[in-house]
Rosetta silent file (secondary structure, phi, psi, omega in degrees, C-alpha in Angstrom):
SEQUENCE: XXXXXXXXXXXXXXXXXXXXXXXXXXXXXXXXXXXXXXXXXXXXXXXXXXXXXXXXXXXXXXXXXXXXXXXXXXXXXXXXXXXXXXXXXXXXXXXXXXXXXXXXXXXXXXXXXXXXXXXXXXXXXXXXXXXXXXXXXXXXXXXXXXXXXXXXXXXXXXXXXXXXXXXXXXXXXXXXXXXXXXXXXXX
SCORE:     score description
SCORE:     0.000 S_00000001
   1 L     0.000  128.368 -178.666   33.852 -159.171   35.776 S_00000001
   2 L   -62.359  154.700 -172.465   31.147 -156.531   35.397 S_00000001
   3 H   -57.873  -39.022  175.146   28.363 -157.092   32.854 S_00000001
   4 H   -53.028  -45.981 -176.956   29.791 -154.100   30.662 S_00000001
   5 H   -69.204  -38.701  176.468   33.026 -155.871   30.271 S_00000001
   6 H   -60.553  -38.687 -174.143   31.357 -159.207   29.468 S_00000001
   7 H   -72.712  -41.425  170.110   29.406 -157.560   26.805 S_00000001
   8 H   -51.189  -49.191 -179.561   32.426 -155.861   25.401 S_00000001
   9 H   -63.612  -38.453 -175.501   34.286 -159.157   25.279 S_00000001
  10 L  -102.416   25.580 -176.362   31.393 -160.930   23.511 S_00000001
  11 H   -64.143  -34.670  177.942   30.460 -158.091   21.270 S_00000001
  12 H   -63.458  -52.197 -178.183   31.162 -159.831   17.967 S_00000001
  13 H   -61.981  -37.675 -179.765   29.086 -162.875   18.975 S_00000001
  14 H   -67.236  -43.028 -177.038   26.161 -160.841   20.375 S_00000001
  15 H   -65.529  -40.156  173.461   26.087 -158.559   17.317 S_00000001
  16 H   -62.975  -41.991  178.082   25.961 -161.670   14.988 S_00000001
  17 H   -61.295  -46.801 -172.653   23.176 -163.173   16.927 S_00000001
  18 H   -69.168  -36.213  165.426   21.299 -159.839   16.842 S_00000001
  19 H   -62.233  -45.059  176.719   21.800 -159.312   13.129 S_00000001
  20 H   -55.368  -44.851 -175.426   20.684 -162.860   12.468 S_00000001
  21 H   -58.505  -55.256 -178.654   17.621 -162.162   14.641 S_00000001
  22 H   -55.604  -45.344 -177.465   16.884 -158.906   12.580 S_00000001
  23 H   -79.525   -7.878 -175.238   17.291 -160.539    9.210 S_00000001
  24 L   -73.074  -13.893  177.413   15.354 -163.533   10.215 S_00000001
  25 L   -75.327   -5.398 -177.791   12.099 -161.394    9.625 S_00000001
  26 L  -112.444  156.400 -176.523   12.858 -161.558    5.883 S_00000001
  27 L   -58.532  160.585 -164.892   12.372 -164.356    3.468 S_00000001
  28 H   -51.060  -54.461  179.498   15.242 -166.967    3.449 S_00000001
  29 H   -60.900  -35.061  179.792   17.051 -165.598    0.311 S_00000001
  30 H   -67.434  -42.816 -179.096   16.633 -161.979    1.445 S_00000001
  31 H   -59.132  -47.685 -174.440   17.960 -162.928    4.834 S_00000001
  32 H   -63.983  -39.091 -172.622   21.065 -164.656    3.373 S_00000001
  33 H   -73.981  -39.579  177.830   21.765 -161.789    1.114 S_00000001
  34 H   -65.740  -32.674 -176.139   21.478 -159.142    3.929 S_00000001
  35 H   -83.692  -35.280 -162.607   23.692 -161.247    6.118 S_00000001
  36 H  -101.955  -35.363 -177.078   26.136 -162.578    3.602 S_00000001
  37 L   -73.667  112.813 -171.460   26.846 -159.751    0.979 S_00000001
  38 L   -84.544  -27.665 -173.370   29.651 -157.738    2.547 S_00000001
  39 L   -69.457  117.003 -177.844   29.865 -154.959   -0.157 S_00000001
  40 L   -66.109  -21.983 -172.470   28.089 -151.940    1.128 S_00000001
  41 L   -93.601  -29.254  173.921   27.340 -150.633   -2.312 S_00000001
  42 L   -69.555  -35.690 -173.761   26.027 -154.035   -3.491 S_00000001
  43 L  -132.065   59.665 -179.262   23.999 -154.410   -0.140 S_00000001
  44 H   -53.340  -41.164 -179.398   23.099 -150.960    1.250 S_00000001
  45 H   -67.175  -46.046 -179.496   20.383 -152.308    3.461 S_00000001
  46 H   -60.694  -37.593 -177.984   22.556 -155.049    4.901 S_00000001
  47 H   -67.313  -40.635 -178.267   25.271 -152.364    5.511 S_00000001
  48 H   -72.379  -23.565 -179.887   22.800 -150.046    7.194 S_00000001
  49 H   -70.069  -50.127 -170.958   21.478 -152.945    9.393 S_00000001
  50 H   -67.501  -47.135  178.872   25.076 -153.978   10.378 S_00000001
  51 H   -63.254  -43.223 -177.350   26.387 -150.409   11.103 S_00000001
  52 H   -63.281  -46.583 -176.874   23.069 -149.331   12.874 S_00000001
  53 H   -68.959  -37.210  178.449   23.210 -152.485   15.233 S_00000001
  54 H   -67.152  -36.901  174.438   26.906 -151.894   15.980 S_00000001
  55 H   -67.586  -29.893 -178.381   26.305 -148.156   16.832 S_00000001
  56 H   -73.282  -39.241 -176.609   23.376 -149.124   18.963 S_00000001
  57 H   -70.508  -46.866  175.450   25.221 -151.791   20.946 S_00000001
  58 H   -52.269  -43.809 -175.452   28.287 -149.549   21.320 S_00000001
  59 H   -69.349  -40.697  179.674   25.945 -146.656   22.310 S_00000001
  60 H   -63.641  -38.530 -173.550   24.085 -148.709   24.911 S_00000001
  61 H   -69.169  -41.316 -179.999   27.448 -149.846   26.421 S_00000001
  62 L   -84.303    5.208 -177.220   28.692 -146.196   26.553 S_00000001
  63 L    54.784   44.407 -175.529   25.478 -144.874   27.844 S_00000001
  64 L   -68.334  151.053 -177.879   25.110 -142.692   24.880 S_00000001
  65 L   -74.290  167.389 -162.678   22.448 -139.991   24.795 S_00000001
  66 H   -62.421  -36.444 -175.990   19.094 -140.395   23.203 S_00000001
  67 H   -61.337  -42.665  177.841   20.126 -138.370   20.005 S_00000001
  68 H   -57.553  -48.527 -178.519   22.970 -140.603   19.332 S_00000001
  69 H   -67.354  -32.747  177.502   20.818 -143.751   19.674 S_00000001
  70 H   -65.764  -31.467 -176.338   18.093 -142.135   17.581 S_00000001
  71 H   -75.137  -38.453  172.698   20.516 -141.616   14.762 S_00000001
  72 H   -66.060  -40.674  176.272   21.525 -145.266   14.889 S_00000001
  73 H   -58.775  -42.664 -172.695   17.984 -146.401   15.106 S_00000001
  74 H   -67.404  -29.990 -178.242   17.062 -144.318   12.025 S_00000001
  75 H   -63.042  -31.917 -178.643   19.505 -146.166    9.905 S_00000001
  76 H   -89.247  -40.836 -179.220   17.571 -149.334   10.427 S_00000001
  77 H   -73.881  -15.091  174.275   14.087 -147.957   10.781 S_00000001
  78 H   -69.456  -31.788  172.547   14.316 -145.825    7.734 S_00000001
  79 H   -68.810  -44.625 -174.437   14.421 -149.089    5.802 S_00000001
  80 H   -75.333  -28.371  177.154   11.802 -150.886    7.916 S_00000001
  81 L   -72.872  -18.135  176.873    9.245 -148.027    7.788 S_00000001
  82 L   -96.201   -8.697 -178.249    8.867 -148.440    4.016 S_00000001
  83 L   -93.871  175.670 -174.055    8.558 -152.220    4.187 S_00000001
  84 L   -92.480   65.428  175.247    5.362 -154.160    4.973 S_00000001
  85 L  -116.568  154.428  169.106    5.971 -154.436    8.795 S_00000001
  86 L   -81.756  162.570  178.002    3.685 -153.602   11.592 S_00000001
  87 H   -52.345  -43.328  178.455    5.093 -151.179   14.190 S_00000001
  88 H   -59.328  -44.825  178.259    5.660 -154.103   16.489 S_00000001
  89 H   -63.992  -40.179 -170.255    7.542 -156.048   13.790 S_00000001
  90 H   -77.874  -30.740  179.449    9.620 -153.109   12.684 S_00000001
  91 H  -104.593    1.898 -174.358   10.868 -152.211   16.256 S_00000001
  92 L   -67.034  -21.926  178.376   10.787 -155.635   17.740 S_00000001
  93 H   -62.153  -20.124  173.857   14.431 -156.308   16.933 S_00000001
  94 H   -59.482  -49.306 -171.584   15.318 -154.011   19.858 S_00000001
  95 H   -73.613  -19.026 -178.801   13.918 -156.434   22.289 S_00000001
  96 H   -70.693  -17.018 -177.543   15.624 -159.385   20.640 S_00000001
  97 H   -59.658  -45.123 -173.358   19.021 -157.867   21.940 S_00000001
  98 H   -54.897  -50.027 -177.432   17.869 -159.072   25.387 S_00000001
  99 H   -61.093  -43.118  179.878   17.616 -162.772   24.159 S_00000001
 100 H   -61.151  -42.937  176.395   20.952 -162.468   22.309 S_00000001
 101 H   -64.631  -50.348  178.709   22.575 -161.383   25.498 S_00000001
 102 H   -57.041  -39.481  178.661   21.045 -163.908   27.641 S_00000001
 103 H   -71.718  -29.674 -173.063   22.005 -166.785   25.217 S_00000001
 104 H   -80.524  -27.463 -166.836   25.652 -165.483   24.871 S_00000001
 105 L  -112.734   21.660 -167.589   26.085 -164.998   28.685 S_00000001
 106 L   -68.337  -23.960  173.530   23.957 -167.847   30.005 S_00000001
 107 L   -74.631  -39.360 -179.562   26.829 -169.350   31.981 S_00000001
 108 H   -69.546  -28.422 -175.066   27.780 -166.102   33.570 S_00000001
 109 H   -75.820    1.403  169.163   24.174 -165.287   34.489 S_00000001
 110 H   -68.079  -25.198  178.268   24.202 -168.194   37.072 S_00000001
 111 L   -79.783  120.587 -166.033   25.998 -165.485   39.249 S_00000001
 112 H   -64.623  -29.705 -179.625   23.301 -163.533   40.925 S_00000001
 113 H   -66.722  -48.766  176.062   25.365 -160.306   40.685 S_00000001
 114 H   -60.406  -42.788 -177.397   25.701 -160.746   36.846 S_00000001
 115 H   -57.407  -45.906  175.795   22.047 -161.580   36.641 S_00000001
 116 H   -59.979  -40.396  179.053   21.082 -158.419   38.400 S_00000001
 117 H   -67.031  -39.162 -178.783   23.269 -156.281   36.167 S_00000001
 118 H   -56.125  -52.857  175.709   21.740 -158.148   33.172 S_00000001
 119 H   -67.284  -32.524  171.211   18.230 -157.025   34.250 S_00000001
 120 H   -71.761  -35.801  179.773   19.295 -153.512   34.879 S_00000001
 121 H   -67.589  -34.340  179.449   20.920 -153.452   31.349 S_00000001
 122 H   -65.036  -27.096  177.240   17.590 -154.848   30.002 S_00000001
 123 H   -62.752  -35.675  179.581   15.938 -151.811   31.330 S_00000001
 124 H   -63.609  -45.637 -176.176   18.320 -149.583   29.144 S_00000001
 125 H   -62.772  -45.085  171.191   17.250 -151.800   26.249 S_00000001
 126 H   -51.233  -44.313  179.103   13.544 -151.050   26.972 S_00000001
 127 H   -61.983  -35.962 -178.988   14.345 -147.427   27.011 S_00000001
 128 H   -76.794  -26.351  177.737   15.953 -147.694   23.536 S_00000001
 129 H   -67.190  -39.590 -179.710   12.813 -149.578   22.366 S_00000001
 130 H   -62.809  -41.693  177.730   10.699 -146.583   23.255 S_00000001
 131 H   -60.027  -43.638 -176.457   13.107 -144.420   21.239 S_00000001
 132 H   -66.274  -29.999  172.722   12.902 -146.808   18.386 S_00000001
 133 H   -65.840  -41.724  179.501    9.073 -146.572   18.355 S_00000001
 134 H   -72.684  -31.645  174.521    9.184 -142.789   18.132 S_00000001
 135 H   -66.513  -41.705  174.242   11.767 -142.941   15.297 S_00000001
 136 H   -54.165  -50.378  178.949    9.647 -145.401   13.532 S_00000001
 137 H   -66.631  -33.693  170.740    6.608 -143.287   13.800 S_00000001
 138 H   -49.027  -52.515 -175.577    8.518 -140.252   12.644 S_00000001
 139 H   -64.798  -45.247 -179.556    9.563 -142.133    9.555 S_00000001
 140 H   -62.208  -47.245  176.843    5.955 -143.439    8.936 S_00000001
 141 H   -49.583  -48.031  173.575    4.572 -140.000    9.399 S_00000001
 142 H   -55.208  -46.406  175.100    7.060 -138.635    6.946 S_00000001
 143 H   -56.384  -50.377 -172.152    6.083 -141.412    4.413 S_00000001
 144 H   -70.964  -32.773 -177.680    2.475 -140.674    4.760 S_00000001
 145 H   -67.949  -47.161 -172.743    3.056 -136.913    4.367 S_00000001
 146 H   -65.495  -48.305 -171.556    5.170 -137.618    1.114 S_00000001
 147 H   -69.423  -34.532  175.382    2.325 -139.944   -0.237 S_00000001
 148 H   -63.056  -44.517  171.504   -0.434 -137.391    0.659 S_00000001
 149 H   -57.653  -36.369 -179.559    1.610 -134.609   -1.118 S_00000001
 150 H   -70.625  -43.328  178.500    1.977 -136.907   -4.102 S_00000001
 151 H   -60.634  -43.221 -175.323   -1.757 -137.652   -4.210 S_00000001
 152 H   -64.452  -44.781  176.172   -2.516 -133.885   -3.824 S_00000001
 153 H   -64.269  -32.770  170.067   -0.229 -133.074   -6.786 S_00000001
 154 H   -62.182  -43.261  179.443   -1.817 -135.678   -8.913 S_00000001
 155 H   -71.734  -30.338  167.322   -5.118 -134.450   -8.213 S_00000001
 156 H   -54.251  -52.783  177.943   -4.074 -130.870   -8.887 S_00000001
 157 H   -65.592  -31.278  175.149   -2.777 -131.911  -12.205 S_00000001
 158 H   -63.576  -52.233  178.816   -6.002 -133.871  -13.050 S_00000001
 159 H   -53.932  -46.957 -176.884   -8.114 -130.785  -12.065 S_00000001
 160 H   -65.565  -36.195  174.939   -5.960 -128.618  -14.250 S_00000001
 161 H   -71.315  -34.055  174.469   -6.343 -130.928  -17.199 S_00000001
 162 H   -59.835  -50.503 -178.345  -10.042 -131.134  -16.549 S_00000001
 163 H   -57.331  -38.664 -178.732  -10.227 -127.325  -16.510 S_00000001
 164 H   -67.967  -43.577 -178.869   -8.306 -127.065  -19.746 S_00000001
 165 H   -68.607  -29.394  178.652  -10.562 -129.548  -21.355 S_00000001
 166 H   -77.120  -36.141 -173.047  -13.752 -127.824  -20.057 S_00000001
 167 H   -71.686  -37.921  175.903  -12.397 -124.396  -21.193 S_00000001
 168 H   -68.407  -41.428  175.848  -11.617 -125.979  -24.682 S_00000001
 169 H   -59.900  -38.272  179.163  -14.872 -127.549  -24.807 S_00000001
 170 H   -68.286  -45.464 -176.008  -16.687 -124.316  -23.938 S_00000001
 171 H   -66.203  -40.877  169.592  -14.621 -122.383  -26.313 S_00000001
 172 H   -55.699  -40.559  174.468  -15.463 -124.938  -29.253 S_00000001
 173 H   -71.145  -33.873 -179.269  -19.155 -124.646  -28.377 S_00000001
 174 H   -70.437  -34.115 -177.645  -19.008 -120.797  -28.343 S_00000001
 175 H   -69.535  -42.993 -179.785  -17.152 -120.964  -31.688 S_00000001
 176 H   -56.513  -53.784 -169.298  -19.779 -123.390  -33.163 S_00000001
 177 H   -69.276  -31.732  174.038  -22.640 -121.211  -31.880 S_00000001
 178 H   -67.763  -37.784 -177.120  -20.858 -118.084  -33.357 S_00000001
 179 H   -72.499  -34.609  176.298  -20.241 -119.676  -36.610 S_00000001
 180 H   -67.399  -37.174 -178.498  -23.959 -120.855  -36.692 S_00000001
 181 H   -68.058  -40.855  177.127  -25.057 -117.428  -35.777 S_00000001
 182 H   -59.385  -43.381  177.715  -22.951 -115.968  -38.432 S_00000001
 183 H   -69.660  -33.656  177.397  -24.334 -118.365  -41.122 S_00000001
 184 H   -65.336  -46.146 -174.143  -27.887 -117.615  -39.912 S_00000001
 185 H   -75.146  -21.051 -179.927  -27.212 -113.805  -40.150 S_00000001
 186 H   -81.027  -18.317 -171.574  -25.692 -114.153  -43.680 S_00000001
 187 L   -90.949    0.000    0.000  -28.915 -115.787  -45.025 S_00000001
């Protein structure tokens, strides 16, 4: 049986392993919530992870184009980009798929033909990892741009307030000077 058929047959088990691998990067309670809570509205992050992994796995099997894979990667990396992960930690889940497949197909991989197919499929996963890194960097760049814009807006507001205070202070000083000059002129 070709590796593609084996992967389709073991889809559920492989996806469970992969999801567990992804959520294991989180503290125990968070990982349990991400994996356990099935309501997509109560657990939007867990839902994004679940659907993103499913789309990625199915996309790999269907040899989907880069744009399709990028959309699925973005579901997951949009979350991980705002979390306290290094780039390697954020995209490392892609490489974990190789281990999940090897663990699930360990008996079948004793056959040299299956092993060769698995190694070739691993190359496809490596390609997806490169896409993941690009998606992650786009998300991080966007986040940095948003932060820079926010800081710029805060600074602009601060400078505007300082200008208003400076103008008020100058006006008050001029008024005091005028008042004093008027008093001196009246005497």
């Amino acid at each position: 049986m070709p590796i593609g058929n084996l992967l389709k047959d073991r889809r559920t088990a492989i996806l469970k392993r992969w999801r567990d691998s992804l959520t294991s990067a989180y503290p125990l309670q968070g990982a349990q919530f991400l994996s356990g809570q099935k309501d997509r509205f109560a657990n939007p992050v867990g839902h994004a992870f679940k659907t993103g992994l499913e789309e990625l796995f199915d996309g790999l099997l269907a040899r989907a184009d880069a744009e399709t894979l990028e959309k699925a990667l973005d579901r997951i990396l949009a979350v991980r980009a705002v979390q306290d992960f290094t780039a390697a930690q954020a995209v490392g889940f892609v490489f974990h798929l190789k281990n999940c497949i090897r663990e699930e197909l360990k008996e079948e991989l004793h056959d040299m033909e299956r092993l060769v197919e698995c190694v070739e499929f691993s190359g496809t996963i490596d390609g997806m990892a490169l896409l993941a890194f690009n998606v992650y960097m786009k998300r991080r760049d966007k986040l940095h741009d948003l932060r820079a814009t926010e800081v710029s807006q805060r600074m602009r507001k601060f400078i505007d307030r300082m200008n208003v205070m400076y103008e008020r202070s100058n006006r008050e000083a001029e008024e005091k000077e005028e008042h004093k000059a008027n008093q001196d002129g009246c005497q």
